[in-house]
MDAnalysis code that builds the backbone (N, CA, C; Angstrom):
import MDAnalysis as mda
import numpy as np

u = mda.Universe.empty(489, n_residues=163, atom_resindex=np.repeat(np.arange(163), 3), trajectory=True)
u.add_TopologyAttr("name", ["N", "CA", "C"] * 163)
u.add_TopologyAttr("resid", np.arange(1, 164))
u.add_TopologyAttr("resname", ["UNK", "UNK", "UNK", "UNK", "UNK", "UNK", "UNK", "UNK", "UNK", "UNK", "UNK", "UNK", "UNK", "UNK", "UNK", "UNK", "UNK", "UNK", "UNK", "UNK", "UNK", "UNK", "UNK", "UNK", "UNK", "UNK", "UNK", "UNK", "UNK", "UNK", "UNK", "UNK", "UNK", "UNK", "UNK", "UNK", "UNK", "UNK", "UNK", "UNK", "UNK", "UNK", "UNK", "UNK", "UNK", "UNK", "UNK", "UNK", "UNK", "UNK", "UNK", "UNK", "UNK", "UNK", "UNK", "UNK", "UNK", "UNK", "UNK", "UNK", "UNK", "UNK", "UNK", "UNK", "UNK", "UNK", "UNK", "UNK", "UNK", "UNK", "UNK", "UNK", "UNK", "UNK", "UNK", "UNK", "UNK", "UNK", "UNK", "UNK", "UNK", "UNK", "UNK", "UNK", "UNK", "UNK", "UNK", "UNK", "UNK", "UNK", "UNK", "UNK", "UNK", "UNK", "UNK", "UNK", "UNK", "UNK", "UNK", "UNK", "UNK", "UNK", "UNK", "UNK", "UNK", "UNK", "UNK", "UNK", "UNK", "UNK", "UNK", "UNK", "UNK", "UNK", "UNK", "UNK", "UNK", "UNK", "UNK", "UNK", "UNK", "UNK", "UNK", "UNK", "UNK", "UNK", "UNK", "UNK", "UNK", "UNK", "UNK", "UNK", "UNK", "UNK", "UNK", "UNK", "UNK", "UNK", "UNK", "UNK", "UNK", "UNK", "UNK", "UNK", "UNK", "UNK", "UNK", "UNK", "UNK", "UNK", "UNK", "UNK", "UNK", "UNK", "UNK", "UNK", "UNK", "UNK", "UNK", "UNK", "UNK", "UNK", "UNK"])
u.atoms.positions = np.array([
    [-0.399, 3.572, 11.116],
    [-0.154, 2.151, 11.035],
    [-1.280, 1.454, 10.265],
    [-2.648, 2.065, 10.588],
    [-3.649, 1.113, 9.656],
    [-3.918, 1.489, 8.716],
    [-2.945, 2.660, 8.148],
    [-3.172, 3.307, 6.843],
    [-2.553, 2.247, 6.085],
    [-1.620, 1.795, 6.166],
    [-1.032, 0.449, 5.562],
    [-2.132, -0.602, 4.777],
    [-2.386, -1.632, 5.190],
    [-3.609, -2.125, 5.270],
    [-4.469, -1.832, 4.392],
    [-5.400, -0.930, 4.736],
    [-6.467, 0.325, 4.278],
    [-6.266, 0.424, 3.013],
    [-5.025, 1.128, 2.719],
    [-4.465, 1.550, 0.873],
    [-4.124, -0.097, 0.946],
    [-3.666, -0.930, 1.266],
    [-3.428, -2.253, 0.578],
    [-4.811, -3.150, -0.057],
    [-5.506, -2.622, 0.800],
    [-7.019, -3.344, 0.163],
    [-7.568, -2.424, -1.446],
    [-7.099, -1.039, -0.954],
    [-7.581, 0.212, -1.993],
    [-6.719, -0.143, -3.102],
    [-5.349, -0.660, -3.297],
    [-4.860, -0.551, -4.383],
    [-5.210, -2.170, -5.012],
    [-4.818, -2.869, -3.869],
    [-5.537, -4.318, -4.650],
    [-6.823, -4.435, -5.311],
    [-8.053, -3.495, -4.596],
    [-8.914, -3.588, -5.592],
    [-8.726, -3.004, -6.681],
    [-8.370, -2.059, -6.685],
    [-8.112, -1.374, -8.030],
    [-7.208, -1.698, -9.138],
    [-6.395, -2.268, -8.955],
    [-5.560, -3.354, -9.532],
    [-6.293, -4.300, -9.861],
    [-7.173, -4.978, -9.231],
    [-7.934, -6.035, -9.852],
    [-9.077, -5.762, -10.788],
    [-9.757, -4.773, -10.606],
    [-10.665, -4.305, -11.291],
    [-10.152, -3.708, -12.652],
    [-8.775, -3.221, -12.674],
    [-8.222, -2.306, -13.485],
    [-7.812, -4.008, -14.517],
    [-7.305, -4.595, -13.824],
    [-6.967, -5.823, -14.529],
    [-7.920, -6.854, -15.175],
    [-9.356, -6.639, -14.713],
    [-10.178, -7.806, -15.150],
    [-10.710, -6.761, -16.516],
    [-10.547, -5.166, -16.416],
    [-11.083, -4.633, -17.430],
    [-10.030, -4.793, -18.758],
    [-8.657, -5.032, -18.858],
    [-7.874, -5.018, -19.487],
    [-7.428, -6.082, -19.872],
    [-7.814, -6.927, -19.422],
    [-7.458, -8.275, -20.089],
    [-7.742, -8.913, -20.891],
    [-9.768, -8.463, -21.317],
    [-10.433, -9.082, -22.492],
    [-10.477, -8.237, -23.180],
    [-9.410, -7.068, -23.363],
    [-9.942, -5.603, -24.277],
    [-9.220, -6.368, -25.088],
    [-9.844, -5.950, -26.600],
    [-8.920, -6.512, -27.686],
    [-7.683, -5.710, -27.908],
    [-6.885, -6.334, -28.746],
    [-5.344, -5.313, -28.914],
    [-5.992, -4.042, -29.194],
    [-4.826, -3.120, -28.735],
    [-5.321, -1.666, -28.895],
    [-4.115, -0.686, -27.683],
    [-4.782, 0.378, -27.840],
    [-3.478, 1.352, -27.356],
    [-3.816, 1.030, -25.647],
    [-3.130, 1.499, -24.753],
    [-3.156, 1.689, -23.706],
    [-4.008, 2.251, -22.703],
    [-4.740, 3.203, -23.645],
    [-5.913, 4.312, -23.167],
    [-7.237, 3.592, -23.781],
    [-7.147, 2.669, -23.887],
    [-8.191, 2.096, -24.537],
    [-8.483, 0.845, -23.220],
    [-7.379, 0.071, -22.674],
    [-7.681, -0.963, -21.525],
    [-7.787, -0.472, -19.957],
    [-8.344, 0.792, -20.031],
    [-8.035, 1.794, -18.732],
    [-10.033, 1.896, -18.610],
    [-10.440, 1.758, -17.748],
    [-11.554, 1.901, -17.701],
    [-12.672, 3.155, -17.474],
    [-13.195, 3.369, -18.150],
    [-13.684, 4.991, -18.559],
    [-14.421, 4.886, -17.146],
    [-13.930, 6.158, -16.325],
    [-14.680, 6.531, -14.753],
    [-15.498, 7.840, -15.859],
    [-16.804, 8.195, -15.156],
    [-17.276, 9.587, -15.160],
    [-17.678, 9.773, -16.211],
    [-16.924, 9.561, -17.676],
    [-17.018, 10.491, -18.808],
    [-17.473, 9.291, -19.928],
    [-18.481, 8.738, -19.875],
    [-18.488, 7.335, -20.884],
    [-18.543, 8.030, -22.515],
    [-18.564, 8.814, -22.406],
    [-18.765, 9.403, -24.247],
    [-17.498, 10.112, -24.396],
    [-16.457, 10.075, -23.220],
    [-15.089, 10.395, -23.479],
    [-14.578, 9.492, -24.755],
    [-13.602, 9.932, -26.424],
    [-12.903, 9.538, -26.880],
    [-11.685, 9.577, -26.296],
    [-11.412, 7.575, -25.731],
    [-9.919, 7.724, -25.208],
    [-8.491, 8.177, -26.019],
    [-9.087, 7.903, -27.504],
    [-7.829, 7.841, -28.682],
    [-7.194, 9.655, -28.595],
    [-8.323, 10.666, -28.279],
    [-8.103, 11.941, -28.336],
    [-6.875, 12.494, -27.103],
    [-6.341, 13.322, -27.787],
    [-5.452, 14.232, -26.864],
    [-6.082, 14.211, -24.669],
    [-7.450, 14.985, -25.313],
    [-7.954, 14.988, -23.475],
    [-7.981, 13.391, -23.295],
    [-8.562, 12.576, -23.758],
    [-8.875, 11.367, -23.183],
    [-7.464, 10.578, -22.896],
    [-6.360, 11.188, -23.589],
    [-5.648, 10.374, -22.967],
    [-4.648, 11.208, -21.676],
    [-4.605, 12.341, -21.760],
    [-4.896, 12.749, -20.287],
    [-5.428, 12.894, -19.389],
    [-6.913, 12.328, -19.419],
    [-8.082, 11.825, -18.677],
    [-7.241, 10.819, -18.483],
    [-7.140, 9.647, -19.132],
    [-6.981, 8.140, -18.601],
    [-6.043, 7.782, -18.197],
    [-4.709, 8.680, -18.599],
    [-3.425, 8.930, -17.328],
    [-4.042, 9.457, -16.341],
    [-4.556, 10.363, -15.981],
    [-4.872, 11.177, -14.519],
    [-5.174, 10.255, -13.998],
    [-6.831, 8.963, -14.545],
    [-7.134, 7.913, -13.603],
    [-6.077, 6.975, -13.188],
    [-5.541, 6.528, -14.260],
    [-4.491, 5.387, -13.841],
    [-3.407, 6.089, -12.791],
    [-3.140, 7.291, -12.339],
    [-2.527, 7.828, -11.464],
    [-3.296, 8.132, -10.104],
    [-4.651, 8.371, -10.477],
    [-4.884, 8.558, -9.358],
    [-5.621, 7.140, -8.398],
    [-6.001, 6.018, -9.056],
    [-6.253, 4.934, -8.914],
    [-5.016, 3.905, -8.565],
    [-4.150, 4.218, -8.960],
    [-2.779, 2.935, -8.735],
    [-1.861, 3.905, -8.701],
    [-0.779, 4.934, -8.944],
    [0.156, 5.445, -8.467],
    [0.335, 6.155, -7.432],
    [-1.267, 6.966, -7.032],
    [-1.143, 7.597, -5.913],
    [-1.253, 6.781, -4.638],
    [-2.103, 5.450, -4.275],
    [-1.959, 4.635, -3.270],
    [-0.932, 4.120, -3.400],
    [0.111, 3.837, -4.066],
    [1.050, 3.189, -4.204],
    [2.194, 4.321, -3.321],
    [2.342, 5.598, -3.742],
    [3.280, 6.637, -3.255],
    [2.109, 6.269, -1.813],
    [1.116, 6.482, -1.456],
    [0.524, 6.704, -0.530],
    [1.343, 5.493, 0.707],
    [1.463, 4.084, -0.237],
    [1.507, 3.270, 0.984],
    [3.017, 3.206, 1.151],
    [3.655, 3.882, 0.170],
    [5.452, 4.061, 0.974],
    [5.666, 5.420, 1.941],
    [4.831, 6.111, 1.896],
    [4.799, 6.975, 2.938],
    [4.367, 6.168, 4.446],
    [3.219, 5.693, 3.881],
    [2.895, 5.193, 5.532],
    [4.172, 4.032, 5.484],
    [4.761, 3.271, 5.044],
    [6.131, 2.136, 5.172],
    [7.000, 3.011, 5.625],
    [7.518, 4.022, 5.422],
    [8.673, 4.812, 5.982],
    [7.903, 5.216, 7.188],
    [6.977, 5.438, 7.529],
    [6.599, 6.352, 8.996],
    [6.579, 5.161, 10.278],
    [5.813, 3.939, 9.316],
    [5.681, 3.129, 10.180],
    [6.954, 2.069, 10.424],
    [7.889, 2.189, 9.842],
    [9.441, 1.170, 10.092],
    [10.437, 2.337, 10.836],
    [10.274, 3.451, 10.636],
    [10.973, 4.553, 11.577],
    [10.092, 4.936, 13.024],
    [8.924, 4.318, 13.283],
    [8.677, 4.121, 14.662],
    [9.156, 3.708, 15.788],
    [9.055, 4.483, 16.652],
    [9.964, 3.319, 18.048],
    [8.566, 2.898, 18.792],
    [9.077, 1.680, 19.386],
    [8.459, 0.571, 20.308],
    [8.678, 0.310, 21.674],
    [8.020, 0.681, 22.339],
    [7.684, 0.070, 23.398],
    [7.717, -0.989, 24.525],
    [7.623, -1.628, 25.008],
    [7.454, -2.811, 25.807],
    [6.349, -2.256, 26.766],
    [5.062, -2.649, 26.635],
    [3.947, -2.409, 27.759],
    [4.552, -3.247, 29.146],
    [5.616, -3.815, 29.568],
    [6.214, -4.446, 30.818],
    [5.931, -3.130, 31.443],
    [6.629, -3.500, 32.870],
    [7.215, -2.376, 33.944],
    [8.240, -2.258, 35.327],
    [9.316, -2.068, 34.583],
    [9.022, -0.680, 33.795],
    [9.296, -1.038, 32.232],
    [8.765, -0.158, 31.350],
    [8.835, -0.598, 29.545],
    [10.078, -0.660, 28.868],
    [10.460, -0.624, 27.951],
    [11.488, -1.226, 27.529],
    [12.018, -0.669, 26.413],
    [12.661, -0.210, 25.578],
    [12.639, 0.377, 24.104],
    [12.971, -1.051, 23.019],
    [12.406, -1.377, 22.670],
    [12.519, -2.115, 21.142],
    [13.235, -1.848, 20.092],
    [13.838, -2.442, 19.708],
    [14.934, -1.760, 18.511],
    [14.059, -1.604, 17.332],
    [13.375, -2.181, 17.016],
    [12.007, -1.930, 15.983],
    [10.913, -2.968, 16.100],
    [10.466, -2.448, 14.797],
    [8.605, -2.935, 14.320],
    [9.236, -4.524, 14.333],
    [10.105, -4.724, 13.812],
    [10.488, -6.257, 13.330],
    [11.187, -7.211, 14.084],
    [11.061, -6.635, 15.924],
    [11.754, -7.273, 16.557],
    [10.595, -8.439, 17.340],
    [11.207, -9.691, 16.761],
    [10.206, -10.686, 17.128],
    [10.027, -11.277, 18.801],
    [11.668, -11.056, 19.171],
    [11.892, -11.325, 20.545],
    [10.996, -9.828, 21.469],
    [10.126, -9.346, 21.239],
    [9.186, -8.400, 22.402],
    [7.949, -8.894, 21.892],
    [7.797, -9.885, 21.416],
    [6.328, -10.667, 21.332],
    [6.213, -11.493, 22.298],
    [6.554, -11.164, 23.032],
    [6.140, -12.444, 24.523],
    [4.768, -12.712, 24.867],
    [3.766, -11.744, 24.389],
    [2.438, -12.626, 24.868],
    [1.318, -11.849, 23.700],
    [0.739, -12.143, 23.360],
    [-0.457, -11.246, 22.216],
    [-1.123, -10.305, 22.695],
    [-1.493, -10.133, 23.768],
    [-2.539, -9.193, 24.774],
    [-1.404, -7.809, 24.730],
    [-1.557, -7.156, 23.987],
    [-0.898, -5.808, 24.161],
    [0.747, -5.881, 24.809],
    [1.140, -6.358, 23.575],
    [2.817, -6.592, 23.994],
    [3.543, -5.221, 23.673],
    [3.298, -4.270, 23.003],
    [4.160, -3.249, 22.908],
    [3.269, -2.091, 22.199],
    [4.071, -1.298, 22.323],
    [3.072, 0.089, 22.027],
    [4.137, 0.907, 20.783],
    [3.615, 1.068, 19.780],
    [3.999, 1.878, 18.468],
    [3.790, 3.589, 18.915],
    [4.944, 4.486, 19.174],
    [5.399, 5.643, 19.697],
    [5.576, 6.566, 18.382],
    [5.101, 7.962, 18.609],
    [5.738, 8.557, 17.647],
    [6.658, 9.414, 18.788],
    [6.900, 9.613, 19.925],
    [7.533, 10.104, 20.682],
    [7.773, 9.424, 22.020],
    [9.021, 9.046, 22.603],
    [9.163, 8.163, 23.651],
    [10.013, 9.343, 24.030],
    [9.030, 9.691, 25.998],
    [9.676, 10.504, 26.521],
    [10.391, 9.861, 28.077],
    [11.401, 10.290, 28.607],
    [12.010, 9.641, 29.570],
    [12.261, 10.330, 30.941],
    [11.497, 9.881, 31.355],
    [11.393, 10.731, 33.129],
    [12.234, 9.965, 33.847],
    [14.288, 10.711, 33.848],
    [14.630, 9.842, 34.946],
    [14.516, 8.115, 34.410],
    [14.565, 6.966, 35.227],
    [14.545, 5.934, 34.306],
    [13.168, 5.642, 33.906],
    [11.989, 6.124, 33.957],
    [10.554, 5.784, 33.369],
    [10.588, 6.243, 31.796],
    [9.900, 5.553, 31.298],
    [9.881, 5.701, 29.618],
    [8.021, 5.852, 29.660],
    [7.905, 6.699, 29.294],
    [6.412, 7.026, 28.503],
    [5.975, 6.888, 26.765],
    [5.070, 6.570, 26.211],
    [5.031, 6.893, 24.793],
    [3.912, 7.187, 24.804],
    [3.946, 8.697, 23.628],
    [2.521, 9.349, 23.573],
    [1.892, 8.952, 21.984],
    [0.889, 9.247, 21.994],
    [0.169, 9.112, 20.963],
    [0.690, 7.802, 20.473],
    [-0.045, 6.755, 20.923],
    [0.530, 5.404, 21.212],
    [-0.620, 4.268, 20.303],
    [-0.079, 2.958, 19.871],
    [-1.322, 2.245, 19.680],
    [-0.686, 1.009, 19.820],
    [-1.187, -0.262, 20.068],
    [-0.779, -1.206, 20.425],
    [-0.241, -2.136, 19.244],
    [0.620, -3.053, 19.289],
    [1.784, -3.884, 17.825],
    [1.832, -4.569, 18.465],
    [1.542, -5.628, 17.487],
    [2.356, -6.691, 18.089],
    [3.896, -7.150, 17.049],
    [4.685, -6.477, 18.205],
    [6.066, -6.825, 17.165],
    [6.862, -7.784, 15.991],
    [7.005, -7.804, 15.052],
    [7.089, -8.714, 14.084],
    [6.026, -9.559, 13.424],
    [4.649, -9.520, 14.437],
    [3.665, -10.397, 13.711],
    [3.234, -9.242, 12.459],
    [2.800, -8.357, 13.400],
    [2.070, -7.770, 12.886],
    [2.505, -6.683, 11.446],
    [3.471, -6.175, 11.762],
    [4.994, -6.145, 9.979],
    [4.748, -6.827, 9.371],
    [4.945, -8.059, 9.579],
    [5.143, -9.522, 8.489],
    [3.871, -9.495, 7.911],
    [2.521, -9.374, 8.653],
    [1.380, -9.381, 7.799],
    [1.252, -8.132, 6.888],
    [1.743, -7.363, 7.379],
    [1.242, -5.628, 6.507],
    [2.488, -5.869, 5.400],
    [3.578, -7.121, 5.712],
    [4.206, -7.000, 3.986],
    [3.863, -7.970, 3.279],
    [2.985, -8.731, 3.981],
    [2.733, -9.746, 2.843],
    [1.085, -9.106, 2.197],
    [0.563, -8.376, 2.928],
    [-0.650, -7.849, 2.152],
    [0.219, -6.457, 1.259],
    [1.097, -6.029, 1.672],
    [2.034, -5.045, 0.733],
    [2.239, -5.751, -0.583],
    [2.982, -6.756, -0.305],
    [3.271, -7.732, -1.644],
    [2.540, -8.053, -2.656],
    [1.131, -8.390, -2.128],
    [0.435, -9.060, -3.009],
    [-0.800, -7.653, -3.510],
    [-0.707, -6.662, -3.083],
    [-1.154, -5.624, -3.763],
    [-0.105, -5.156, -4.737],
    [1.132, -4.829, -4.531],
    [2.066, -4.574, -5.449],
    [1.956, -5.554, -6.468],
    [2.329, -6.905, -6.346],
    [2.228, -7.695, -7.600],
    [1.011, -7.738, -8.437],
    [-0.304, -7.009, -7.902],
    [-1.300, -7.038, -8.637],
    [-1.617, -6.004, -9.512],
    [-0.487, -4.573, -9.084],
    [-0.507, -3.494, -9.428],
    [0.438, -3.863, -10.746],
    [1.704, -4.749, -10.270],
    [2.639, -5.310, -11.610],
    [1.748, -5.661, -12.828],
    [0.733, -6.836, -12.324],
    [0.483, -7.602, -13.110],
    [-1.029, -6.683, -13.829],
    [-1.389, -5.358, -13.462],
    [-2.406, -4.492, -13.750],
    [-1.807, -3.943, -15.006],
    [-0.606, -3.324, -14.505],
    [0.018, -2.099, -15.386],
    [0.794, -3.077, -16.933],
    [0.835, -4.398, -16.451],
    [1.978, -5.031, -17.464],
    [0.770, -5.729, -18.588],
    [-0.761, -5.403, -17.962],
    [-1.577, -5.477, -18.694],
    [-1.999, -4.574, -19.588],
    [-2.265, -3.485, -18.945],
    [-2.312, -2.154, -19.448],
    [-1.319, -1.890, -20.492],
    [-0.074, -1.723, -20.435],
    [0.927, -1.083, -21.254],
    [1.646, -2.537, -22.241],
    [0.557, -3.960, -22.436],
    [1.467, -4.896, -23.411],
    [1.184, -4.296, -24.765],
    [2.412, -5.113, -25.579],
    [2.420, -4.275, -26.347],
    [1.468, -5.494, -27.610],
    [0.971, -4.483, -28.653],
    [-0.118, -5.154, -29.382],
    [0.589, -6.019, -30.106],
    [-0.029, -7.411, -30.251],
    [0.749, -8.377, -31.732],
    [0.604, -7.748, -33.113],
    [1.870, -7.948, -33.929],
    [2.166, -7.086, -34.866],
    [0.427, -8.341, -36.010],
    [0.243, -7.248, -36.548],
    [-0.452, -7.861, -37.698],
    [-0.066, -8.467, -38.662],
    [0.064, -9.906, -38.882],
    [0.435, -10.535, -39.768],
    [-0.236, -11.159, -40.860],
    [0.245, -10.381, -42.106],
    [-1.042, -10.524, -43.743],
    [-0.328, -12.297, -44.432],
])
């Protein structure tokens, strides 16, 4: 669940950083507004350098990006809890009606086991239902749009030269 979050800060910075380097580069190819990690006497124009500067731009913005739809599918296919008693099952992360109080309203399950009518959940951590979604997509959002507005920097295309 706080892997969410975590890569949302990791890709927003990197998106931003990737973006403040690409924005004052003058026209030029693509491998040229990508910011040289490691290798500063790397030629980006060359064959390696521009599989150097794909690898970074993949491993800097595509891999947190695959990273944070993995944790979105693990964490919206969770079942929930109700810390009441006896507890309750939640139809999901986004159900706003099991927010009845902030102090540990429900518990995020990767396994809800059932003794008879008692409900247990193991390997458990505390949600607060619907608040706490709504914030992890609006920090989702605004890392994605920065990743948009990174890459749509990266890959514009140069103004034609006019004699």
């Amino acid at each position: 669940m706080w892997g969410i979050p975590l890569t949302c800060i990791v890709l927003l910075v990197n998106s931003l950083v990737g973006l403040r380097y690409a924005q004052p580069t003058p026209p030029g190819h693509w491998h040229d507004r990508i910011p040289i990690v490691g290798f500063e006497s790397i030629v980006t124009n060359s064959p390696e350098g521009k599989v150097y500067q794909g690898v970074m731009l993949f491993l800097l913005s595509l891999l947190p990006a695959a990273v944070l739809i993995h944790f979105w599918r693990i964490f919206n296919s969770a079942k929930v809890v109700t810390t009441d008693d006896p507890p309750k099952l939640v139809s999901s992360i986004w159900d706003w009606s099991a927010l009845a109080k902030l102090d540990d309203p429900a518990r995020i399950c990767t396994d809800v086991i059932r003794e008879g009518r008692k409900m247990t959940c193991e390997k458990n951590a505390t949600l607060l239902p619907g608040l706490e979604p709504t914030l992890f997509a609006v920090l989702t959002a605004v890392a994605v749009l920065a990743l948009v507005i990174h890459w749509r920097a990266v890959f514009r295309r140069s103004p034609k030269h006019v004699e």
